[in-house]
N, C-alpha and C positions, 0 to 999 in steps of 0.2 A: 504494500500500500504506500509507504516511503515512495517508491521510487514512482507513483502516481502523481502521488502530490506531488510532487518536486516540479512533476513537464507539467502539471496545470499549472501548476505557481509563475513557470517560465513562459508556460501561454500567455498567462496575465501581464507578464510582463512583459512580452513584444507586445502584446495587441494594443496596452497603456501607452508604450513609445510610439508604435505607429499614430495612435489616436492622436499623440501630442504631435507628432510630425503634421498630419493633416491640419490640426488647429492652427500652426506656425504656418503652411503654407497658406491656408485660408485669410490669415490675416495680412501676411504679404499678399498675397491679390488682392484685397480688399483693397491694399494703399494704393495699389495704383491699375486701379480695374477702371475699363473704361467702356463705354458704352455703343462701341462703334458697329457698323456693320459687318466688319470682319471678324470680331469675336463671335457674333451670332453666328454667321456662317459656319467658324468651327466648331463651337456647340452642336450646332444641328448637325451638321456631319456625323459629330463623335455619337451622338446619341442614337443618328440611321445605325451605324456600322454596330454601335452597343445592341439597338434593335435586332439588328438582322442578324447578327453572332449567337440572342438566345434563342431567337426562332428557328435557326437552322440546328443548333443542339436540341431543342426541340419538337424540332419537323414541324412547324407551326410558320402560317403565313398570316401577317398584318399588315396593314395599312395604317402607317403615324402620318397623321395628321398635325401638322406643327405651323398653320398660317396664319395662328392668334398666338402665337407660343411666345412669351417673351424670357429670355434668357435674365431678364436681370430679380426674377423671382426664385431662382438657386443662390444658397450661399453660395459665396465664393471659392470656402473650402471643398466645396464638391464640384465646381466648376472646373477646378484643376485635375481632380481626377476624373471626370468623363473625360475631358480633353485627352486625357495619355490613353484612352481605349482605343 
């Protein structure tokens, strides 16, 4: 059982570090996020290709609809990670 706790303890603590890393990047974007049309663009990009990556893991076809979508309604910390999808 030692040796259980030990890798959850260690899970806990990458998943706390990454968590802090995301919140650090978030707020660096935050400073200097901007609201142009090329960031949308890459959002909606990142988010087709994030779409169609689970739908093809799961043999499922959708239609995103994103022609009311405003990008500046995501934090910013998760802005940075769809973008790297």
């Amino acid at each position: 059982m030692n040796k259980l706790e030990n890798d959850l303890q260690e899970i806990r603590y990458i998943f706390d570090e990454m968590s802090t890393s995301i919140e650090r990047m978030g707020k660096i974007y935050s400073q200097v996020k901007s609201t142009d049309e090329n960031k949308m663009d890459k959002v909606i990009k990142s988010l087709i290709n994030l779409v169609n990556e689970i739908c093809h893991d799961l043999d499922k076809q959708v239609n995103l609809v994103y022609d009311k979508f405003n990008v500046n309604i995501i934090p910013g910390k998760y802005v940075i990670v769809i973008k790297d999808i």
